[in-house]
C-alpha positions as CSV (number, residue, x, y, z in Angstrom):
1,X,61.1,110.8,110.9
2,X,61.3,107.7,113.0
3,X,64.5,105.0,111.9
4,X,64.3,101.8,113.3
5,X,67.0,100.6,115.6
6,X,67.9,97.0,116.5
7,X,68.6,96.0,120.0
8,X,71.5,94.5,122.0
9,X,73.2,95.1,124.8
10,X,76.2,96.8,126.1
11,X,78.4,97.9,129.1
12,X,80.1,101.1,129.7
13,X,80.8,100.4,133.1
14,X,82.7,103.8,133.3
15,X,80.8,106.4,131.5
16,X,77.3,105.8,132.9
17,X,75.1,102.8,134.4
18,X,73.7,99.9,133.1
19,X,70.7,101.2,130.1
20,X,69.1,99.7,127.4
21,X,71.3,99.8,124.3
22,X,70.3,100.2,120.5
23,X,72.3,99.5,117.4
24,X,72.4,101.9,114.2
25,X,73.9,100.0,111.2
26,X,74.0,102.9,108.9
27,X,76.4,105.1,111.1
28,X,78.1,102.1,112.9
29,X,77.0,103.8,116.4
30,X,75.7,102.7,119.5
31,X,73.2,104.6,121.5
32,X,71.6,104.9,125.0
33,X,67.9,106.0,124.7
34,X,66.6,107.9,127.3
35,X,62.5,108.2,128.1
36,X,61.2,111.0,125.6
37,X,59.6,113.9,127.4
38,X,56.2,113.9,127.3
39,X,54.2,116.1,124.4
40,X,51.1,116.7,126.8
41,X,52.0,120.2,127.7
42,X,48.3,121.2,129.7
43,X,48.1,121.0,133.3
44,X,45.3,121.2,135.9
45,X,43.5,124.8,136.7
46,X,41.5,125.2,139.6
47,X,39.4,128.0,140.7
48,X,40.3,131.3,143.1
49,X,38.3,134.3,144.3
50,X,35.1,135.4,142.7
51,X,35.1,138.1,140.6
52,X,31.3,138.8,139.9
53,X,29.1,137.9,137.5
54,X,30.7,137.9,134.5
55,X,29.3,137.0,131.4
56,X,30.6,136.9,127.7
57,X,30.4,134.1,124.9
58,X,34.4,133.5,124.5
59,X,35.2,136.1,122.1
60,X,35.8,139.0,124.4
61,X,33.4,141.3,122.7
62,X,30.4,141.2,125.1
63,X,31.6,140.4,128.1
64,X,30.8,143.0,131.2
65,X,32.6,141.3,133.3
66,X,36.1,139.3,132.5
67,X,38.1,136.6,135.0
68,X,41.5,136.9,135.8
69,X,44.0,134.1,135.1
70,X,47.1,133.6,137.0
71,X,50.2,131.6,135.7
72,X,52.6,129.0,137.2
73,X,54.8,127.0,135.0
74,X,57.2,123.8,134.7
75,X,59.7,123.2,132.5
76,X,60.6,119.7,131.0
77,X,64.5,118.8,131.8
78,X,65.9,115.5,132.6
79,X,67.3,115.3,136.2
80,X,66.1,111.4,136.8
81,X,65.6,108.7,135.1
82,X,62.3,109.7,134.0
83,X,61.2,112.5,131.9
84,X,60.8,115.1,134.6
85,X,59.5,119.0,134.8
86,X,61.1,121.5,137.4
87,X,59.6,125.1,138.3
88,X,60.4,127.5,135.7
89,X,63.4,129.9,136.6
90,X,63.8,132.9,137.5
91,X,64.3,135.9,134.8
92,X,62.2,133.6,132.0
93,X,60.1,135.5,129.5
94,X,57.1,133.8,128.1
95,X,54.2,135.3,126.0
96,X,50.7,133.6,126.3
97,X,48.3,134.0,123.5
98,X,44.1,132.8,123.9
99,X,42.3,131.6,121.2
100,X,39.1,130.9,121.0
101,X,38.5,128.7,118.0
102,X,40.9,129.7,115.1
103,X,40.6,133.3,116.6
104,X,43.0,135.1,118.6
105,X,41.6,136.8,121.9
106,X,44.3,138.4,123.6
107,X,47.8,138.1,124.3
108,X,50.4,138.5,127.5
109,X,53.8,139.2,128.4
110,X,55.2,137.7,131.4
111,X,58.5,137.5,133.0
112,X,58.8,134.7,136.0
113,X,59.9,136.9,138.6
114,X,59.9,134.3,140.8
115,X,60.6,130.5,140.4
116,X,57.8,128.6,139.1
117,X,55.6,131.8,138.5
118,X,54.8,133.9,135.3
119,X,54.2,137.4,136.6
120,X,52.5,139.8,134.1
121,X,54.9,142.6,132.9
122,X,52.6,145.0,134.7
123,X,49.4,144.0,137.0
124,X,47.3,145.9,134.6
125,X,48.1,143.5,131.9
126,X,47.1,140.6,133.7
127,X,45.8,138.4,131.6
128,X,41.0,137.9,131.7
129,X,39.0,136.8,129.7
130,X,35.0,136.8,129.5
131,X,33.1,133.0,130.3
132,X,33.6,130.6,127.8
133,X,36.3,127.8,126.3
134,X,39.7,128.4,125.1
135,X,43.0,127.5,123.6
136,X,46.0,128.5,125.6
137,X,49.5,128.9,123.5
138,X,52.3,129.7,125.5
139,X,55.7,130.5,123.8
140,X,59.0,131.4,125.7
141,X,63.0,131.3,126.5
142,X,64.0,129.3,129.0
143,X,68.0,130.0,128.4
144,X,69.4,132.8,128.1
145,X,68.0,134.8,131.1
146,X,66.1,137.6,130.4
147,X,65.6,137.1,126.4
148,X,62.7,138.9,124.6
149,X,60.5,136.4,123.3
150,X,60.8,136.1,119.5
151,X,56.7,138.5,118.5
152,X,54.4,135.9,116.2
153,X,53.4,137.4,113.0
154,X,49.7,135.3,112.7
155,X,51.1,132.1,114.1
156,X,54.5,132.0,113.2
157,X,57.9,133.5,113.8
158,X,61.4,133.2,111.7
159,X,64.7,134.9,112.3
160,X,65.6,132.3,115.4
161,X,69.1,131.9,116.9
162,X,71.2,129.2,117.9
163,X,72.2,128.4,121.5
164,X,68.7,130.0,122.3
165,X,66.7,127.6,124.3
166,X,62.7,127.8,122.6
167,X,60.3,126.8,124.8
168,X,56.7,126.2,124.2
169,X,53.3,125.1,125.7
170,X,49.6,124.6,125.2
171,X,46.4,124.2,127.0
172,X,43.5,123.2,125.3
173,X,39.7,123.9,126.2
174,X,40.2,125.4,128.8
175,X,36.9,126.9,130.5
176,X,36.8,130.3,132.1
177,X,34.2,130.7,134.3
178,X,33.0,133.7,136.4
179,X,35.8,133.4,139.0
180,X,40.0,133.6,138.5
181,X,41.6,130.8,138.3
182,X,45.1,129.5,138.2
183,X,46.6,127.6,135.5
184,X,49.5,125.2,135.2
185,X,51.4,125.4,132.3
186,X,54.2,122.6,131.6
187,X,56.7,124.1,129.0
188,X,58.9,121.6,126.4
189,X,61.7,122.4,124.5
190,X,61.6,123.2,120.6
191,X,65.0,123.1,119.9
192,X,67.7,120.0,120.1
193,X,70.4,120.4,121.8
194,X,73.8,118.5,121.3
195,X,76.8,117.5,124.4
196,X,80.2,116.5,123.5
197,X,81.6,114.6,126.4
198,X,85.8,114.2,125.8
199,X,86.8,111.2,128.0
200,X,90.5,111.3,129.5
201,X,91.1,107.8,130.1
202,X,94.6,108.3,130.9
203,X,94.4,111.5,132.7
204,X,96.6,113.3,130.1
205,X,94.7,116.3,130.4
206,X,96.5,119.2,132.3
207,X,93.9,119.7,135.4
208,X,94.7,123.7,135.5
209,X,93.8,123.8,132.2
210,X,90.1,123.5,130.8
211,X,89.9,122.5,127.5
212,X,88.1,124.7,125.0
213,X,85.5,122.9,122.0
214,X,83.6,124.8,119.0
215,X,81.0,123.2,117.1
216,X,79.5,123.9,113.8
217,X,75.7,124.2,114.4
218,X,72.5,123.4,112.0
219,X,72.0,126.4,110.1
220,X,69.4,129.0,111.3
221,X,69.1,131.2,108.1
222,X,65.1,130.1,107.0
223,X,63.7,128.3,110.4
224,X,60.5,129.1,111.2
225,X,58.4,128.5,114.7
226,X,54.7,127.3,114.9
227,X,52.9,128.7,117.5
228,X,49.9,125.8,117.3
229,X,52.1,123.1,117.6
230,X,55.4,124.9,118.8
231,X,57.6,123.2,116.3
232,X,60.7,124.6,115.0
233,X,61.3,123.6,110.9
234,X,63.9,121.3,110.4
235,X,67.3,122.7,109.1
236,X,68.5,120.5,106.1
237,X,72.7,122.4,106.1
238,X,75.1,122.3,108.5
239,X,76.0,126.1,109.0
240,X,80.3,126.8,108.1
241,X,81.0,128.7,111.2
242,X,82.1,127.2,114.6
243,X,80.1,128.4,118.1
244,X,81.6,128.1,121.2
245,X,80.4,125.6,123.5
246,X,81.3,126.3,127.0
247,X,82.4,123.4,128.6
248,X,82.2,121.7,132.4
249,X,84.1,119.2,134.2
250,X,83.1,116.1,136.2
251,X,85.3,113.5,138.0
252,X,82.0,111.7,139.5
253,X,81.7,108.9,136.7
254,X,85.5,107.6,138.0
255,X,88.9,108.3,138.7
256,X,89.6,110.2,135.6
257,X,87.6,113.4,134.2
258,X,85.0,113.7,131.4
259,X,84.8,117.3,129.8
260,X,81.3,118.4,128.7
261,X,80.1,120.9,126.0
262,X,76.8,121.7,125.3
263,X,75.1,123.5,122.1
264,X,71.3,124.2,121.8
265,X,70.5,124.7,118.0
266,X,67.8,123.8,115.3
267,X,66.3,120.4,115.1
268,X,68.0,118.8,112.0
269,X,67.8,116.5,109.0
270,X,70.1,115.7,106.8
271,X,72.5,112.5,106.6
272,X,74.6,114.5,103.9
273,X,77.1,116.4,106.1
274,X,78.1,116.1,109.9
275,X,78.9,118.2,112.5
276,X,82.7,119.6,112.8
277,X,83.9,119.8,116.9
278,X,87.2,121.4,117.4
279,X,88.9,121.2,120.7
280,X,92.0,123.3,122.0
281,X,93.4,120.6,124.8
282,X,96.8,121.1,127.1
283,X,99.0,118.4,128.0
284,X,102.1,119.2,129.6
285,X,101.6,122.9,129.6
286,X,101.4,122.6,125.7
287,X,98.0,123.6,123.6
288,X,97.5,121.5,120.7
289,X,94.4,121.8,118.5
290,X,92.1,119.1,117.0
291,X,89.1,118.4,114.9
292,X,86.5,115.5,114.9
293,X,83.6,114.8,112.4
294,X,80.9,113.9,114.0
295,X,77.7,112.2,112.2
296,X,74.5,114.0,112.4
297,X,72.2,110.4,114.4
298,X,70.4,108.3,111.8
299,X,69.7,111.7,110.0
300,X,67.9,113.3,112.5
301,X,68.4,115.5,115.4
302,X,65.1,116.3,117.3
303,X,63.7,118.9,118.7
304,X,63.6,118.0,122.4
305,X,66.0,115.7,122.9
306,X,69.8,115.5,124.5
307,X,72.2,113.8,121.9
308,X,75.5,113.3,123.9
309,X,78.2,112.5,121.6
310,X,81.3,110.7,123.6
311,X,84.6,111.3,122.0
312,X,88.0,110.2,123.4
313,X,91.6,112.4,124.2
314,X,94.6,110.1,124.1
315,X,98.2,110.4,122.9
316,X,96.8,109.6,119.5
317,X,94.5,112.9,119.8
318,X,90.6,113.0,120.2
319,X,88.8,110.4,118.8
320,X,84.6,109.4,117.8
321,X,84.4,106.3,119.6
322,X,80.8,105.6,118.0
323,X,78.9,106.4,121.1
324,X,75.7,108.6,121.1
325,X,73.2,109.3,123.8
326,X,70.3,110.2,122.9
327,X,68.0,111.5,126.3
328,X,65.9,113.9,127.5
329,X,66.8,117.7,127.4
330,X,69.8,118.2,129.9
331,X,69.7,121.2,131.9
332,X,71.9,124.3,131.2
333,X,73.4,126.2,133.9
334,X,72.4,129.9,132.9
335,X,75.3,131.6,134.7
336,X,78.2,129.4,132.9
337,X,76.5,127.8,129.6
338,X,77.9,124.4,130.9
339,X,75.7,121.5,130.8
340,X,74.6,120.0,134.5
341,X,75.3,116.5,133.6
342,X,72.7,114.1,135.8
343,X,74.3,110.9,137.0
344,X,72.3,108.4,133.7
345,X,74.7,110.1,131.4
């Protein structure tokens, strides 16, 4: 679902640089859109070593001899301006499926064992297949480290989890020939992920003490994944309990700190309920707690994209100041949970 927005323009001279600037009349909120990443997920294959003189007819039932194919992969993340892809991390596990037609071939397990390469669990499972065309499906988890890959039942999966970064790919007719070959493999993100940013204009905030924020999450009770097209379902509920969003700090955007929180979860829908953020903030060596509603964006939180929700700590206590960013995916540092916040936001 697509809302239309209206245009002007604003400044927020000391949050982020200059952008283009959209108006939402229904929630009274301002927004910052960011390029979308792109949905062409193939990449270029080129050929390798001989392997004989294979033959088959793309069903993998006659073949006497099969080709090897050999993995690197990207993953889409928003670093610059643009929508960008960097070299899958290390410690990723991805599972890539062939299909020729409507029917399955074969399928892989790989673990990228180093950066911007999927390694077969085993050299003996490396993926071949006999000449002809095929569909490549590639599903995976790109945060945390080291997460078994959800198994497909036909071509979908249920019983996902929140703050588990789905990632997913595709590469269509792709033609195997009598030699191996190597194919690039861009990975984007099926699940949306939300950032609380707490400003601290007046640097209230006791520096030795990071504050803590909780967030209630879309619910994940009856989500399903599509391997085809790698979409998650839509949630329609906000779930009741609060997950811990592990926050970072950064003093580059000016004199005083901005505290971000990040939350991966289920793409939602639903302009019924909003999101509940709790905070735990010192001042003066004394914790006080808070709470903030926060409006789920024209209805709709995509899968894919960064909505960065700006919220403001003063004497009053934290405060929705109508701000949303809506960008590309932001990258999650996989040893802390913390957002790395690129300079646009």
């Amino acid at each position: 679902m697509r809302k239309f927005r209206n245009l002007f323009a604003i400044s927020f001279a000391s949050v982020f640089a200059a952008a283009t600037i959209y108006s939402c009349s229904k929630d009274d909120i301002s927004i910052n859109v960011g390029n979308e990443q792109s949905q062409n997920s193939g990449g270029g294959s080129s050929s390798t070593d001989s392997t004989g003189n294979g033959s088959g007819n793309g069903t993998g039932t006659d073949a006497a001899e099969q080709s090897k194919l050999f993995f690197n992969a990207a993953v889409y993340d928003m670093l610059t301006k643009a929508a960008s892809t960097s070299p899958i991390g290390v410690g990723r596990y991805a599972t890539i499926y062939a299909y020729n037609g409507t029917a399955k071939i074969t399928s892989v397990q790989y673990e990228s064992k180093e950066q911007g390469y999927l390694n077969p669990l085993s050299a003996a499972d490396t993926m071949s297949l006999p000449t002809g065309t095929y569909t490549l499906y590639g599903a995976g988890v790109n945060y945390p480290t080291m997460t078994t890959v959800p198994v497909f039942s036909g071509t979908s999966v249920s019983g996902l989890e929140t703050n588990v970064d789905y990632i997913w790919t595709s590469y269509p007719n792709l033609v195997v020939k009598n030699v191996s070959q190597n194919v690039s493999l861009n990975f984007t993100h099926s699940c949306t992920q939300v950032v609380i940013a707490m400003m601290d204009p007046n640097n209230l905030i006791s520096a030795t003490a990071t504050p803590t924020m909780t967030m209630t999450p879309s619910s994940n009770t009856s989500n399903t994944w599509n391997l085809i097209d790698g979409k998650i379902s839509y949630s329609t509920t906000i779930a009741s309990n609060q997950v811990n969003m592990p926050v970072a700090k950064n003093t580059t955007q000016g004199k005083n700190p901005v505290y971000y929180g990040q939350l991966i979860m289920m793409p939602l829908e639903t302009s019924a309920d909003s999101l509940i953020a709790k905070f735990n903030v010192t001042v003066n060596s004394v914790a006080n707690n808070y709470e903030v509603k926060l409006p789920v964006f024209q209805g709709e939180l995509e899968a894919g994209n960064a909505y960065v929700y700006y919220v403001e700590f003063t004497e009053a206590g934290v405060t929705f100041n109508n701000t949303v960013t809506v960008t590309n995916w932001v990258t999650v540092d996989v040893n802390k949970g913390t957002p790395i916040i690129p300079t646009q936001i």
